[in-house]
C-alpha positions in Angstrom: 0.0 0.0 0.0 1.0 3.5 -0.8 2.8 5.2 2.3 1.0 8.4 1.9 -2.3 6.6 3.9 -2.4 6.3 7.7 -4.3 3.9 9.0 -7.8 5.5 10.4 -10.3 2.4 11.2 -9.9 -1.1 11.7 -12.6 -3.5 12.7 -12.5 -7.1 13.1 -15.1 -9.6 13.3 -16.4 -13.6 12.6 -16.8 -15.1 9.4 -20.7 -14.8 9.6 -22.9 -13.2 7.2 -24.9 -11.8 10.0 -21.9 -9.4 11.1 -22.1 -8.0 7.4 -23.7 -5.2 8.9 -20.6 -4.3 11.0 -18.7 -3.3 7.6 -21.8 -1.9 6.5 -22.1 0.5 9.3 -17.9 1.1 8.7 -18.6 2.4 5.6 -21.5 4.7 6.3 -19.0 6.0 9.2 -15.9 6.8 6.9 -18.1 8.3 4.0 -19.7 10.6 6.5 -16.0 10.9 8.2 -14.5 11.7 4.6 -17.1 13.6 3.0 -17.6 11.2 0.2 -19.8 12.6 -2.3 -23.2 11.0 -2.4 -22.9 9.6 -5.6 -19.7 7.4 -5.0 -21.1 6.4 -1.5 -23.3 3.5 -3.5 -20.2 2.1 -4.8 -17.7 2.0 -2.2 -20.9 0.3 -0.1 -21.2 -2.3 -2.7 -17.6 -2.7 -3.4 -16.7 -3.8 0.3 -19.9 -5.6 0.4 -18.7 -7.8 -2.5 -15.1 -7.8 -0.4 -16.5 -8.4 2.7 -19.1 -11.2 1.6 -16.2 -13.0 -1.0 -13.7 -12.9 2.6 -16.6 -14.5 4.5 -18.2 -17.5 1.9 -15.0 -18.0 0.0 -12.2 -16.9 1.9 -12.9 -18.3 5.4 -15.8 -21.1 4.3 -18.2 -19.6 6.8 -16.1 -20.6 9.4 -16.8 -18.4 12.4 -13.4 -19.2 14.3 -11.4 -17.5 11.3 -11.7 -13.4 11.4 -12.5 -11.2 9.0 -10.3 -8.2 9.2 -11.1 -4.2 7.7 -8.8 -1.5 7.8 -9.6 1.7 6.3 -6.9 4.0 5.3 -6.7 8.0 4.5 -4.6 10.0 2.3 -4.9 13.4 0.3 -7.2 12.9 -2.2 -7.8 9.0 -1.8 -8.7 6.6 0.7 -8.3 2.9 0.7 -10.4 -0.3 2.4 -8.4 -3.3 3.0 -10.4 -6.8 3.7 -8.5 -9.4 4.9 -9.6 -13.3 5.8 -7.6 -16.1 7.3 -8.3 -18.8 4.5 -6.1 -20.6 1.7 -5.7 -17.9 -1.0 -6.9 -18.0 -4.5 -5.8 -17.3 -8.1 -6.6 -14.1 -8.3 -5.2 -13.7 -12.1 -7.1 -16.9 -13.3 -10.8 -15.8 -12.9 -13.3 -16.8 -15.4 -15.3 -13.4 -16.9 -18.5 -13.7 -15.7 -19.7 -11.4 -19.3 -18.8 -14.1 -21.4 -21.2 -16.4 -22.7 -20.7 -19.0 -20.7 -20.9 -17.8 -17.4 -23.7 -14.9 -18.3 -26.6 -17.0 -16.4 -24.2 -17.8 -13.6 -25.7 -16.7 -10.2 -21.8 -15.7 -8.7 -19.0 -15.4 -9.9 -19.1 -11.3 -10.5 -18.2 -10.3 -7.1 -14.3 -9.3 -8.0 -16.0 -7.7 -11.4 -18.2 -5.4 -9.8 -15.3 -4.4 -7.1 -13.2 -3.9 -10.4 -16.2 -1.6 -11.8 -16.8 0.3 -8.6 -13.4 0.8 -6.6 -10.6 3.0 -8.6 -8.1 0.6 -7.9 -8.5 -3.0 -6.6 -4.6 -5.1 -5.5 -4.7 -8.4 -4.0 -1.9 -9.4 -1.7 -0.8 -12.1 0.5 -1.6 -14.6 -2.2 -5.4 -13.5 -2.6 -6.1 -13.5 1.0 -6.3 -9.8 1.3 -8.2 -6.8 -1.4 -7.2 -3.4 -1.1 -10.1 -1.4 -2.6 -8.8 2.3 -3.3 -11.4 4.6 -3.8 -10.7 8.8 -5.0 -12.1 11.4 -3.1 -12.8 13.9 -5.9 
C-alpha cells in the first residue's frame, strides 16, 4: 500500500454473514467521516460488500473461528479499504469473466468484477487473501 495513507479504522469480526452489517455500518461511518460525495457512497458500499461477503463464503468457508479483518486508510485525495480473511488464498489472475457467454446466467462469480467496476483501484496481496479497494475522493 501506498505510504502516503495512515491507518484510520480497523474492525475485526467472525466469518458470519450476520456481522455483514458491522462493515456496512464502517462504511456509512468513513463516508460521513471523509465527506464522500453521495454519488460514490453506493459504490464504495457495494464494493466492500462484494469484499467483505467473498472474505466470509470464500475466503474463510463460513467458518466463524477465522476473522475477518477491515482496515480503512486515508490519504490526500484518496482513501483505501483493506479486507483481509484467514483462509487458503486463490488465483486471483485466473478468474473466469462472468460477461462471457458461458458464465452470463451464472448466479456468482461477478463479485471481484463489480469491485473492479466500482473501486478505482483493486490489488490483492498475500496470495489472494487480502483486497485493497482504493477509492478517489474527488
Amino acid at each position: 500500500m501506498n505510504t502516503n495513507f495512515k491507518v484510520i479504522e480497523a474492525i475485526s469480526f467472525p466469518s458470519d454473514v450476520n456481522e455483514l452489517t458491522k462493515a456496512e455500518s464502517l462504511v456509512d461511518k468513513i463516508c460521513q467521516l471523509l465527506a464522500v460525495n453521495e454519488d460514490y457512497y453506493g459504490n464504495v458500499l457495494v464494493a466492500v460488500t462484494e469484499a467483505v461477503n467473498n472474505a466470509i463464503k470464500h475466503g474463510n468457508k463460513n467458518d466463524k473461528k477465522k476473522l475477518v479483518s477491515i482496515e480503512v486508510s486515508d490519504a490526500q485525495s484518496e482513501f483505501s479499504i483493506q479486507v483481509k480473511d484467514e483462509g487458503g488464498g486463490f488465483d486471483f489472475n485466473d478468474l473466469p469473466d462472468p460477461t462471457s457467454p458461458e458464465n452470463i446466467e451464472k448466479e456468482n462469480g461477478r463479485g471481484i468484477f463489480l469491485m473492479k467496476s466500482l473501486a478505482d483501484k483493486v490489488e490483492f496481496q498475500d496470495n489472494g487473501r487480502d483486497v485493497v479497494l482504493t477509492f478517489s475522493k474527488g
